[in-house]
matplotlib code that plots the C-alpha trace (Angstrom):
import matplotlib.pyplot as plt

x = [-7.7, -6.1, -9.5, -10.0, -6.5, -7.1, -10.6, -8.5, -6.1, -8.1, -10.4, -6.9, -6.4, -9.3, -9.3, -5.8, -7.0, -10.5, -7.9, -5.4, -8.4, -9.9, -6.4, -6.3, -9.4, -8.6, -5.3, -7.1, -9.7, -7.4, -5.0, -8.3, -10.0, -9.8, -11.7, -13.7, -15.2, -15.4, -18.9, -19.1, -21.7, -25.1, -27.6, -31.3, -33.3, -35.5, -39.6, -39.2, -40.0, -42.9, -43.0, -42.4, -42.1, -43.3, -40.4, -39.8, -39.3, -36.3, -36.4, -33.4, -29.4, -27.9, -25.7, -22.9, -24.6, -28.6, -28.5, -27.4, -28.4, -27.2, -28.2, -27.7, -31.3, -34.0, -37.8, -38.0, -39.7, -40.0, -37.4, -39.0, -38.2, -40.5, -39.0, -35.4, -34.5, -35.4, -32.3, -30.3, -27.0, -28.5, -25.6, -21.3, -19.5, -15.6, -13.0, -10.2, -8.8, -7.0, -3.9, -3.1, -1.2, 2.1, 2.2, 5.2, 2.4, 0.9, -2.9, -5.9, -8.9, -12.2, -14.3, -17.0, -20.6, -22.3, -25.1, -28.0, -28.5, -29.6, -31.0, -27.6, -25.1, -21.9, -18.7, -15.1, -12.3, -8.5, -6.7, -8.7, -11.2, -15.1, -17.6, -21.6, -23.6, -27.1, -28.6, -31.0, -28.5, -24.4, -23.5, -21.3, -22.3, -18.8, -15.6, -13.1, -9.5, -8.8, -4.9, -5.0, -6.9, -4.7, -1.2, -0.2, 1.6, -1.0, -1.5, -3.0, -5.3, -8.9, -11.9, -15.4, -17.5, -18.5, -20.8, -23.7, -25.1, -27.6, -28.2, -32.0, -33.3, -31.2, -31.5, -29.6, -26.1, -23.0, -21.8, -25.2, -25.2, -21.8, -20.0, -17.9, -14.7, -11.6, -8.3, -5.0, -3.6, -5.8, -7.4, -11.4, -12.6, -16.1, -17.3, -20.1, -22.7, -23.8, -20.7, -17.8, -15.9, -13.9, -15.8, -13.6, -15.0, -14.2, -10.8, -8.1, -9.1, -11.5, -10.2, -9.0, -5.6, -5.9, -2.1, -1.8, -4.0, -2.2, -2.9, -0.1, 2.2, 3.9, 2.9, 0.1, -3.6, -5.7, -9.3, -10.8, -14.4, -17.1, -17.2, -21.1, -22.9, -24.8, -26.7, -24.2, -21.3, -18.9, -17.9, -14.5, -12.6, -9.1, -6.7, -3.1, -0.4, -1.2, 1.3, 4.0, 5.0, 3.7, 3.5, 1.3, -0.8, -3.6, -7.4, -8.9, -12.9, -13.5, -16.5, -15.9, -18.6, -19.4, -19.1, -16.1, -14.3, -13.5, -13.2, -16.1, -15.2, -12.6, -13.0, -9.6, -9.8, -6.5, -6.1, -4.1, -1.7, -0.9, -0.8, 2.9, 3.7, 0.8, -1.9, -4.1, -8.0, -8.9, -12.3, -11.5, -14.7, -18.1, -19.9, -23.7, -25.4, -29.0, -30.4, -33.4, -31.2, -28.6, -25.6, -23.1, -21.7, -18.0, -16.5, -13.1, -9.7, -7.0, -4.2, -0.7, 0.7, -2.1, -0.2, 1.8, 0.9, 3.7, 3.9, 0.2, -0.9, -3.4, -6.8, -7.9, -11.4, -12.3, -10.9, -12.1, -15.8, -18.6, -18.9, -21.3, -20.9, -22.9, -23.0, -23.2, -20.4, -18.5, -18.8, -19.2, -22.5, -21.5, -18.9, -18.8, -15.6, -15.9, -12.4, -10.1, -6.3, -6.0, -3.6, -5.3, -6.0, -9.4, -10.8, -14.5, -14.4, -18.0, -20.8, -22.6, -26.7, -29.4, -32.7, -35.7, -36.4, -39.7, -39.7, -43.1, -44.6, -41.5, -39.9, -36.4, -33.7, -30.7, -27.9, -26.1, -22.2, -20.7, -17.0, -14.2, -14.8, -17.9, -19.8, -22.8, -23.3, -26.5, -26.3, -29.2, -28.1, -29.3, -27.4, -24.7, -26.8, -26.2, -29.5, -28.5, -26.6, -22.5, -19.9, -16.7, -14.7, -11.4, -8.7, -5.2, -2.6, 0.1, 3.9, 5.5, 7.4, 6.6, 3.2, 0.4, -2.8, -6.7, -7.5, -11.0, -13.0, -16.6, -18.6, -22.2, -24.5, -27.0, -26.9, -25.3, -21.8, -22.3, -18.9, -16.4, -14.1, -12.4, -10.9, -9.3, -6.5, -9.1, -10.6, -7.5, -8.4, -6.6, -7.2, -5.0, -3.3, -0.3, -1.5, -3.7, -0.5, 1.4, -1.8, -1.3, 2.8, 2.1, -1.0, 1.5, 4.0, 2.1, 0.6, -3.0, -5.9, -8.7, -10.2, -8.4, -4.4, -2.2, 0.5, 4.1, 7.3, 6.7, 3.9, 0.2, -2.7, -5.2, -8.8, -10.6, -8.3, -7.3, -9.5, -12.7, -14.8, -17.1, -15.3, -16.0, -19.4, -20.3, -23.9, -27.0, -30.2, -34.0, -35.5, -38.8, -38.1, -35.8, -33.3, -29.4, -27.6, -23.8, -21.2, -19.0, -15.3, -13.6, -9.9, -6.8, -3.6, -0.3, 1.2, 4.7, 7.0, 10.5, 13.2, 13.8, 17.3, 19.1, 16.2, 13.9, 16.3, 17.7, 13.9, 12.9, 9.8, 6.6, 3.3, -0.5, 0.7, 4.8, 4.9, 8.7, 6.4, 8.8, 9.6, 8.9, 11.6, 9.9, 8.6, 5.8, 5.7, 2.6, 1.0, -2.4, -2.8, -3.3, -1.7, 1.0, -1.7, -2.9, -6.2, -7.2, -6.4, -9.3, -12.3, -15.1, -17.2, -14.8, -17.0, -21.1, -24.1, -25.8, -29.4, -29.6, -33.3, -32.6, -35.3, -34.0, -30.9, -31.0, -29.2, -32.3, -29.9, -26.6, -25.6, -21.9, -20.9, -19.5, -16.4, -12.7, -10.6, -6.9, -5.7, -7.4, -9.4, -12.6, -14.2, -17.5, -19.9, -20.3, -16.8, -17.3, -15.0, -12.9, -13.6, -14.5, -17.5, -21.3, -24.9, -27.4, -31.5, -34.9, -37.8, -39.5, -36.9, -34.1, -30.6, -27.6, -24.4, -21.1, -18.0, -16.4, -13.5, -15.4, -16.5, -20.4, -23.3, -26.1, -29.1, -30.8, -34.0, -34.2, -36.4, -34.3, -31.1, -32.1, -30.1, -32.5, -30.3, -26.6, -24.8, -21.2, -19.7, -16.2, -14.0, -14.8, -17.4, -15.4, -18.0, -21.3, -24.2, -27.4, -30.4, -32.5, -35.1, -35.2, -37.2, -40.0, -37.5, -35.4, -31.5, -28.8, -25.5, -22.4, -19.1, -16.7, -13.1, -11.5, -8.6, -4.9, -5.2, -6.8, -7.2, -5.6, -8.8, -8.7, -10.7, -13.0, -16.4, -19.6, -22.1, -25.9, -28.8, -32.7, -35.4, -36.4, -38.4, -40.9, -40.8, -40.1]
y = [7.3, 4.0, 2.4, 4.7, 3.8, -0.1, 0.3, 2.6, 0.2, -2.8, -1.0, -0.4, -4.1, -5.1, -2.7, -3.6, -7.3, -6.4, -4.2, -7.7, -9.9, -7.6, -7.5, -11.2, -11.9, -9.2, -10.5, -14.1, -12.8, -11.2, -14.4, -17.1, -14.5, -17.0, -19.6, -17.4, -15.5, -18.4, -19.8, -22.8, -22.9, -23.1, -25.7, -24.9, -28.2, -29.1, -30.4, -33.9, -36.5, -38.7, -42.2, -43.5, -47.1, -50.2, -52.7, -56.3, -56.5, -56.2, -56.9, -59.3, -58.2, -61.4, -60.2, -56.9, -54.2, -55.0, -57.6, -59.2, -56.1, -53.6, -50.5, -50.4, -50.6, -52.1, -52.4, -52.5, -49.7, -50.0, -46.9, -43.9, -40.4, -39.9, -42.6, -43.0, -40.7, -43.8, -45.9, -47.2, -49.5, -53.2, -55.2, -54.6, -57.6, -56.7, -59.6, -58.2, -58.2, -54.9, -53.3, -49.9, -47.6, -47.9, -51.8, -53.6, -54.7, -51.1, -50.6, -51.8, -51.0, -52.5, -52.1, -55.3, -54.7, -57.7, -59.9, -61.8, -65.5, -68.7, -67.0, -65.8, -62.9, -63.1, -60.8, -60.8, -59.1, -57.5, -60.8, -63.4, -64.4, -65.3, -64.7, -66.2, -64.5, -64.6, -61.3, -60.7, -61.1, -60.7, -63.8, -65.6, -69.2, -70.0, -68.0, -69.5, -68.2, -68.7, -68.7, -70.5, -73.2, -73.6, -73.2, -69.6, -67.1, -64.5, -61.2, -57.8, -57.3, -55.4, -57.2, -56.1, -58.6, -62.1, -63.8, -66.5, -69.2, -72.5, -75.6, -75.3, -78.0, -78.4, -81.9, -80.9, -82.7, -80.0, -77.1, -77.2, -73.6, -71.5, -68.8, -67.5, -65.3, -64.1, -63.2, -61.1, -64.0, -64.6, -67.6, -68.4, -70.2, -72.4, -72.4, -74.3, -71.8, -74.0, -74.9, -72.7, -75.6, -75.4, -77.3, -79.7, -80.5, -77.1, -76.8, -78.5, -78.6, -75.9, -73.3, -72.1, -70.2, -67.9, -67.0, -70.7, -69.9, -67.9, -64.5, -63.2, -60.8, -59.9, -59.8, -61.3, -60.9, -60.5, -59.8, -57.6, -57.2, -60.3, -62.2, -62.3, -65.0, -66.5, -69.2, -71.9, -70.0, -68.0, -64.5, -63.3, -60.3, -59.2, -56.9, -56.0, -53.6, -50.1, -48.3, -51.1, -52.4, -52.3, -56.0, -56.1, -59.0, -59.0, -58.3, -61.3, -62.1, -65.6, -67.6, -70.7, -74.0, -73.2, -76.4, -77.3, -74.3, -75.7, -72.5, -72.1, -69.2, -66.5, -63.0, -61.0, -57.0, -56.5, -57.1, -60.3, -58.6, -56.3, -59.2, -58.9, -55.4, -53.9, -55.3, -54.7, -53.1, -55.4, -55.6, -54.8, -53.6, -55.3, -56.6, -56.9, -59.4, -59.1, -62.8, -62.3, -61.3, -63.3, -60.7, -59.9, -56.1, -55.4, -51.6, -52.3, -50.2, -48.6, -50.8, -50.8, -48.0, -46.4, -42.5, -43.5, -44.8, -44.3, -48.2, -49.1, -47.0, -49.7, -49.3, -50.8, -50.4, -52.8, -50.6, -48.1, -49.4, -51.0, -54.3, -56.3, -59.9, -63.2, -64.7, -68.2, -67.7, -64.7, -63.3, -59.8, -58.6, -54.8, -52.1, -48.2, -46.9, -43.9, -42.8, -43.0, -43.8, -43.5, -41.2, -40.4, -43.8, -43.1, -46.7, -47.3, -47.7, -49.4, -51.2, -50.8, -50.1, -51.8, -50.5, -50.2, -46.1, -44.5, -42.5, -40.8, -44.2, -46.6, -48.6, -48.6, -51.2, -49.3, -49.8, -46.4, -46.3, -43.8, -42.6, -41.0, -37.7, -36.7, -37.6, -40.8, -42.6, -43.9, -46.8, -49.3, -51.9, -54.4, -52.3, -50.1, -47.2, -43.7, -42.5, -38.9, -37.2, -37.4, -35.7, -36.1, -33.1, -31.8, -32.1, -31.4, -33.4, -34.3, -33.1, -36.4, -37.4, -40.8, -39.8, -39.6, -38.7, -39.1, -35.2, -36.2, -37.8, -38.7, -36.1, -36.8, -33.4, -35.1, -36.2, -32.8, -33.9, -35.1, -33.8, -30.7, -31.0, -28.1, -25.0, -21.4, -19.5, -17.5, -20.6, -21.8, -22.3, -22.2, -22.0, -18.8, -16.8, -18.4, -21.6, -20.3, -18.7, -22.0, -23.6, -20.9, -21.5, -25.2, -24.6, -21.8, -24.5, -27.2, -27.6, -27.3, -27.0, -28.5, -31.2, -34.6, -32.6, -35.3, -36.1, -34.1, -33.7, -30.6, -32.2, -31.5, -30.7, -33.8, -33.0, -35.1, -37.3, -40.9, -41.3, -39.7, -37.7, -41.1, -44.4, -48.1, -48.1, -44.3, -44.6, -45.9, -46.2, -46.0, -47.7, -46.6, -42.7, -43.3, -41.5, -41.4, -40.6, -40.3, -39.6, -37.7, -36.1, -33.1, -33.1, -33.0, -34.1, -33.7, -36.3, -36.1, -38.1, -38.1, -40.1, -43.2, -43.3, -44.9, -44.3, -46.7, -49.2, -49.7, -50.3, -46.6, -45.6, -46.5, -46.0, -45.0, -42.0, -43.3, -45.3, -47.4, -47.6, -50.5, -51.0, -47.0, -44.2, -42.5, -43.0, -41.6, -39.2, -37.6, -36.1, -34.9, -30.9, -29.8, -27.3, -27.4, -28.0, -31.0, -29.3, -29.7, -26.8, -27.9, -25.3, -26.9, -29.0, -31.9, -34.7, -34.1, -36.2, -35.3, -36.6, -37.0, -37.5, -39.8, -39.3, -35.6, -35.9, -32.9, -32.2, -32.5, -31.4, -31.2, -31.0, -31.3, -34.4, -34.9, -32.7, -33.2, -32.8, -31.8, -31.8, -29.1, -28.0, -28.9, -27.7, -26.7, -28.9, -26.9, -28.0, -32.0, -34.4, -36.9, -40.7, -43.7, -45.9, -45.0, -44.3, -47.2, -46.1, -47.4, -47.6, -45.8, -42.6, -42.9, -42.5, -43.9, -43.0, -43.1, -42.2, -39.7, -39.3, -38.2, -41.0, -40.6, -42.6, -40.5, -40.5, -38.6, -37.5, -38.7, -35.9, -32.7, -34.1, -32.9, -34.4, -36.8, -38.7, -39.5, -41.7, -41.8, -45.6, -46.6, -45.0, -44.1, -45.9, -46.3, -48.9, -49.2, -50.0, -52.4, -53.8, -57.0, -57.6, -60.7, -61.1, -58.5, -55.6, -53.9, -53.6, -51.6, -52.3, -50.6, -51.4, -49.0, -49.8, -46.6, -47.3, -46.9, -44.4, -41.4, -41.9, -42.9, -43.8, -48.0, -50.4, -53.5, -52.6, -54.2, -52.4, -52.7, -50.4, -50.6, -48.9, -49.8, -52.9, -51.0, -47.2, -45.0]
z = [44.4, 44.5, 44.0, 40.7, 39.5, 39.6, 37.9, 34.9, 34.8, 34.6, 31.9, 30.1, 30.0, 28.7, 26.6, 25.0, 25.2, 22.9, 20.3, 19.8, 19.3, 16.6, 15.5, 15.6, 13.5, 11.1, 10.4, 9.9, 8.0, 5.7, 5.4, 5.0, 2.9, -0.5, 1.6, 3.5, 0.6, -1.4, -2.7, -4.4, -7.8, -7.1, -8.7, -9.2, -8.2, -11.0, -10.0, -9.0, -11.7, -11.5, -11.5, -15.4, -15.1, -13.9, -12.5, -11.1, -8.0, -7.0, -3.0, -2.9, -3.4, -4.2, -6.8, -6.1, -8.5, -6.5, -9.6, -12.4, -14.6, -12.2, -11.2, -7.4, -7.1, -4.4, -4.5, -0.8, 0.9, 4.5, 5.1, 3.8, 3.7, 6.6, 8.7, 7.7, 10.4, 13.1, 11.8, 14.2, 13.9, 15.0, 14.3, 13.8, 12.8, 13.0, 10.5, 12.4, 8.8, 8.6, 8.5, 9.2, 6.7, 8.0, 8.5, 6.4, 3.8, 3.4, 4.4, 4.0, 1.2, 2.8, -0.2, -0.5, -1.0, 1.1, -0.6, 0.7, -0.8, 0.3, 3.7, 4.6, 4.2, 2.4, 2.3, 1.7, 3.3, 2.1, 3.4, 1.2, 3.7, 3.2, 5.6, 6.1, 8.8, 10.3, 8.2, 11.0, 14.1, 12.6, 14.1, 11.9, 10.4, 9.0, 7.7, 5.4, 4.8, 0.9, 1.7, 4.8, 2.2, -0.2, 1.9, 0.4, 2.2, 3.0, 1.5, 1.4, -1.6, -2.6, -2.6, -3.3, -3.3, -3.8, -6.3, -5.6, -7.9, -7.2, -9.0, -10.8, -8.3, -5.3, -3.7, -0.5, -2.2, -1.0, -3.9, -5.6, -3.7, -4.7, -3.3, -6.2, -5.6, -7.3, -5.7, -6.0, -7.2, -10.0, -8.5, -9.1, -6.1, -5.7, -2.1, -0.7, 0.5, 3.1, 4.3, 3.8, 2.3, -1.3, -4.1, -4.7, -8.4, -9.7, -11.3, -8.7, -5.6, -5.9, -7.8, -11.1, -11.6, -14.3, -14.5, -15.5, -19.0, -22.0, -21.2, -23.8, -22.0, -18.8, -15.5, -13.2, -13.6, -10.4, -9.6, -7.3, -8.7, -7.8, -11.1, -13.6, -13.0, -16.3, -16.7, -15.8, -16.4, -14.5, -16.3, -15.0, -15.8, -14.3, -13.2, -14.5, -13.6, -14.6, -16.1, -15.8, -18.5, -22.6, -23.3, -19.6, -19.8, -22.3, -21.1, -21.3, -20.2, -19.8, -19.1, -16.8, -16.4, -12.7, -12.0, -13.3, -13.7, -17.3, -19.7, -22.3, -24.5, -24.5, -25.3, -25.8, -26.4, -28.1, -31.4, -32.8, -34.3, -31.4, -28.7, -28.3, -28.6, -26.5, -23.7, -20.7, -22.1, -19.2, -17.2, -13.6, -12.8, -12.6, -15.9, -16.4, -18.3, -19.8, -18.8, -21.2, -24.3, -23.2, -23.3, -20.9, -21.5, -20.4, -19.5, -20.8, -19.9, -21.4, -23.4, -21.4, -20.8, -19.9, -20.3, -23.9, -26.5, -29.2, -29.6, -30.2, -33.4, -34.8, -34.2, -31.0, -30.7, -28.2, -25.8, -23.4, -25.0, -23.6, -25.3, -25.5, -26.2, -27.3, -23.0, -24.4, -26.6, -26.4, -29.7, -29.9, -30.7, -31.1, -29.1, -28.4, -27.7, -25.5, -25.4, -28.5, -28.0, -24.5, -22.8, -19.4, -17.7, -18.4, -17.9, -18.0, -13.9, -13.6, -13.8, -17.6, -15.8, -17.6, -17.9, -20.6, -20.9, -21.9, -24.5, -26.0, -25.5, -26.5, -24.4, -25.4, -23.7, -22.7, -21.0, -18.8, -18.2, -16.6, -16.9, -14.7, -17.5, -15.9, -19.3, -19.0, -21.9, -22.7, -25.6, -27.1, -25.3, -28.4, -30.7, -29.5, -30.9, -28.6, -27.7, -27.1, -29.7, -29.3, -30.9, -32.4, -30.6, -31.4, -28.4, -27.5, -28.8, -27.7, -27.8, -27.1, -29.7, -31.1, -30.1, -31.9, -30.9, -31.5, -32.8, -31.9, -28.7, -28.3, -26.1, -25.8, -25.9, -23.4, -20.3, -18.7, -17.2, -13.4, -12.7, -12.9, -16.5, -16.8, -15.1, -15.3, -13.4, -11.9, -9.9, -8.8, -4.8, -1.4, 2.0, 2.3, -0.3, 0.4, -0.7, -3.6, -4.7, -4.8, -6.4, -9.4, -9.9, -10.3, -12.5, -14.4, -14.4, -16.3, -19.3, -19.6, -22.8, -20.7, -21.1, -22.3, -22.2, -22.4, -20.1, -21.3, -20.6, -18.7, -16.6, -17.9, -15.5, -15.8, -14.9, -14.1, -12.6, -13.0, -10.3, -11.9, -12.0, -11.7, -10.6, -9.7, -7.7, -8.1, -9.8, -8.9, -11.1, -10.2, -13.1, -12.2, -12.2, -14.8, -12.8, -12.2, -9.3, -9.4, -6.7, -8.7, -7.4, -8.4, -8.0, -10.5, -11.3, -13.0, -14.8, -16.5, -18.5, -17.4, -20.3, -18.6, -16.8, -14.1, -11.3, -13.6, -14.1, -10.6, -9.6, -8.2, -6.6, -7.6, -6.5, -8.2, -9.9, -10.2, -12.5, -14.5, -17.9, -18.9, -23.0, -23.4, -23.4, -20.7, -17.0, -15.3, -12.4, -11.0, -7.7, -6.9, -7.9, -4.2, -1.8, 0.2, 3.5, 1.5, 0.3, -4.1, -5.8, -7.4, -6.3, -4.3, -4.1, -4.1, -3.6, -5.0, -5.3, -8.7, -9.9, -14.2, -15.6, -18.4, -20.2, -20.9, -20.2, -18.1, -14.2, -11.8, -8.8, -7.5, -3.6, -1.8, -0.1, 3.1, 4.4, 4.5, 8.2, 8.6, 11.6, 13.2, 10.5, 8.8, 5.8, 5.2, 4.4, 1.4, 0.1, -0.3, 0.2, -2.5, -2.0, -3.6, -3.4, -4.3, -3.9, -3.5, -4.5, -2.7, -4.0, -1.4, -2.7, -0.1, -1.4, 0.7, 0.4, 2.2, -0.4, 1.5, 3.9, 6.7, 8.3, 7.9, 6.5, 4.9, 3.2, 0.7, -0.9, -4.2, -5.4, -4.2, -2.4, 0.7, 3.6, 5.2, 8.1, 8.8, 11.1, 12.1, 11.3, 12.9, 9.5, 6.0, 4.2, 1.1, -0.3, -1.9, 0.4, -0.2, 1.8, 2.0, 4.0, 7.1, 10.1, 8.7, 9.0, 6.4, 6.7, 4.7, 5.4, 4.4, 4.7, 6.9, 7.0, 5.3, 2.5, 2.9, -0.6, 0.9, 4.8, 8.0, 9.2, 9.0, 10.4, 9.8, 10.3, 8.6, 9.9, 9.6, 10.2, 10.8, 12.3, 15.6, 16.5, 17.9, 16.8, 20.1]

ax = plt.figure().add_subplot(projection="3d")
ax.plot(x, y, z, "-o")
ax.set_aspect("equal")
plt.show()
């Protein structure tokens, strides 16, 4: 009897312990059912395109963008869909440049993409220091520190990348090989490629100060893109302070003897008349140049402030265009503005692509820029001339007074967007409905008419975001497929203007989306639309890797990318992550990418965006690979040192992959 009553007893138990579990996952089920029952939109993947052109080669990546014409592009072919799987890291080489979030200075951005030149690899890192290294081995040939150089107290900045040039006969003399960089402070250095050493015949002592020239309003300029290289000529864009002020300092391009640094011409976006009340439509991205045709295109920005524009009513339509200018002498040749009176910080983030397109027989030269909208534009790049139909589209305008906006903006019917542009109440996501319900008061709370909404007093939902949709690095081109593949993200947020008061002018807060908006009667407050657990409101996929034919125009396919972790948790696959950075394309069909938050390195097939391979690199690879060739192998090599915007994840990793020397 005792026996039977310890067996009942025990059966009780487990019983009892089965029924709280199914209780348990119930009650889960039921609180996670918005994620668990959610399914992101399906893509059907289109036949793979066949080869449509023949290209140079392109097996060297001496310039940021692959080359000088862009694209993020390499005719090399040793890593193949079959074999890519064999990579394996060969080389790390650590700066020991980086700072974690919470140091006094904030955190580090590791952003370059490397290039190969003169038999040796070249990168920057966030505190203003150049290194050379043995491509084959990592082993570094010299490193200079740009502050350390010219006695300046050293700081934190971006940096993503550094530009090369050579004398047409080298006779061994130093500098007739150039490293060219900019800084956060504006400076355009000349270092000997050989040596690490400044060139001391360009500007003083081996630099030229840029905040020195008339740049006609407030505030520094600074660079964080590699300059164009021309000819002769250095071609240098800059950065100013978004949002800060309305007079910020004016956009100016300038082309610079390389080996003098003495300025040639002068191109300035903003209008004469407006120099003093408005400024910025500044290239902070990378420019292209067309070495044949001998014309450098620029994706220009939004005039200061970027969110109002109740002070700059003139026309302005060098801003927010692609531009293309005379390289020799800066006149412009022809523009196409691509977003009228900006209200949304929609800056043209990147490279303009170039590539000549077949079309029934006709080779037409084009050049491909993407935007932070989700929309590509495809332009004659000889003429300005869209070569897919756009339209002038009525959109919402806005209830600022003072304010007066475009009623129309330019929305091309071809290529399909490569990112999401809109949404409804009804897709308003969370991880639980508690946090789908908060998602829905704050969407309730703000104003919203899709696409292009202006920012308000009541705070106006902004998608895409400031951060794209598409951003600085996101695209890459085969020119041989004639096809474009874009890391796109998917997240939102709300921007509002608060009437200036005492918070402004004691100095406040600011940050990326808080903004004083001096000589305006408003500041600007903002957050990313996302749940109280820190996930987008936004539905998934966050973060996607899309392939455009652009030839038709239409989406060949569309998969996630990467996943995001909180604590705990991790998404699905399914779900994508945010990040920055972009894809780089072989000829062979391979498509790297890092741009996520997850700390992986993948690669894709060009022809249906299956995953092919990933590796796990020491943080996020917020940076645009490439690949060269050296010592009969191929390498790509991706920086992975996270950013202080979106991860904790920091470090200072340059890290280079290959397949083995002798396949296992």
């Amino acid at each position: 009897m005792q026996v039977e009553f310890s067996c009942s007893r025990q059966s009780g138990r487990a019983r009892t312990f089965w029924l709280v579990l199914l209780a348990i996952i119930v009650v889960l089920a039921v609180l996670f059912w918005p994620s668990l029952s959610y399914s992101p939109r399906q893509f059907e993947v289109q036949p793979p395109v066949p080869l449509r052109a023949s290209v140079p080669d392109r097996t060297s990546w001496s310039a940021t963008g692959g080359g000088l014409g862009g694209g993020q592009y390499s005719s090399l072919s040793r890593i193949t869909p079959e074999n890519v799987g064999w990579l394996q890291t060969v080389w790390t080489h650590r700066s020991g440049d980086f700072a974690p979030a919470d140091a006094p200075q904030g955190g580090t951005s590791f952003e370059p993409t490397a290039i190969v030149a003169n038999d040796t690899l070249y990168y920057c890192t966030p505190f203003n220091r150049v290194f050379a290294l043995d491509p084959v081995t990592g082993e570094e040939r010299w490193v200079i520190d740009l502050y350390a150089a010219t006695n300046t107290e050293r700081d934190i900045g971006t940096c993503r990348g550094v530009s090369y040039w050579e004398a047409g006969a080298p006779m061994g003399a130093p500098c007739e090989k150039r490293i060219v960089k900019g800084d956060m402070l504006g400076r355009v250095f000349a270092i000997d490629a050989d040596s690490g050493k400044l060139c001391e015949d360009f500007g003083t002592g081996g630099y030229v100060d840029l905040n020195t020239m008339e740049n006609y309003g407030r505030g520094p300029v600074a660079m964080t893109s590699p300059p164009s290289i021309y000819r002769d000529l250095v071609i240098v864009g800059s950065l100013v302070p978004d949002n800060a002020h309305t007079d910020t300092a004016d956009g100016i391009v300038r082309a610079l003897d390389v080996r003098t640094g003495r300025e040639v011409w002068n191109f300035n976006p903003i209008p004469e008349a407006l120099r003093t009340i408005t400024g910025g439509s500044n290239v902070w991205s990378l420019t292209s140049v067309d070495i044949a045709n001998g014309i450098v295109y620029l994706p220009t920005t939004s005039p200061s402030v970027d969110v109002y524009g109740g002070h700059r009513t003139a026309e302005m339509p060098l801003a927010n265009a692609v531009v293309a200018l005379n390289a020799d002498t800066g006149a412009v040749l022809w523009h196409y503005q691509i977003i009228h009176h900006d209200l949304f910080d929609y800056d043209l983030p990147a490279q303009p692509m170039l590539i000549d397109l077949q079309r029934d027989g006709t080779t037409i030269p084009a050049v491909v820029q993407i935007t932070k909208t989700g929309f590509a534009y495809v332009l004659n790049r000889l003429t300005g001339e869209p070569l897919f139909p756009i339209d002038e589209q009525p959109v919402p305008q806005s209830d600022i007074e003072g304010e007066v906006s475009s009623p129309t903006q330019p929305i091309p019917r071809l290529p399909e967007p490569f990112a999401r542009q809109s949404m409804t109440r009804d897709e308003v996501f969370g991880l639980t409905w508690f946090d789908r319900a908060a998602c829905r008061d704050m969407f309730d709370a703000t104003r919203y008419e899709g696409p292009f909404t202006p920012a308000s007093l009541k705070g106006s939902l902004i998608i895409p975001s400031m951060a794209g949709g598409g951003s600085w690095g996101a695209a890459a081109l085969d020119p041989a497929r004639q096809v474009l593949i874009v890391r796109a993200q998917n997240v939102g947020t709300i921007m509002r203007l608060v009437p200036a008061g005492k918070v402004r002018e004691e100095g406040g807060r600011f940050d990326f989306l808080n903004r004083p908006l001096w000589g305006t009667p408003y500041r600007l407050t903002g957050e990313v639309f996302m749940s109280p657990l820190g996930i987008p409101c936004l539905p998934p996929p966050w973060g996607e890797l899309t392939a455009l034919d652009l030839v038709t125009g239409r989406t060949l396919w569309r998969v996630p990318l990467g996943y995001v972790r909180r604590g705990y948790f991790r998404s699905p696959s399914r779900w994508g992550s945010p990040g920055f950075g972009g894809p780089m394309v072989t000829a062979s069909g391979v498509v790297f990418v890092g741009a996520t938050f997850d700390s992986r390195f993948r690669a894709f097939h060009i022809d249906d965006g299956r995953i092919l391979w990933e590796a796990k690199v020491p943080a996020p690879a917020i940076a645009v690979p490439m690949t060269y060739e050296a010592g009969g192998r191929q390498f790509v090599v991706i920086a992975a040192g996270g950013t202080a915007y979106g991860d904790d994840q920091i470090a200072d990793a340059l890290v280079a992959f290959a397949l083995p020397a002798t396949k296992p």
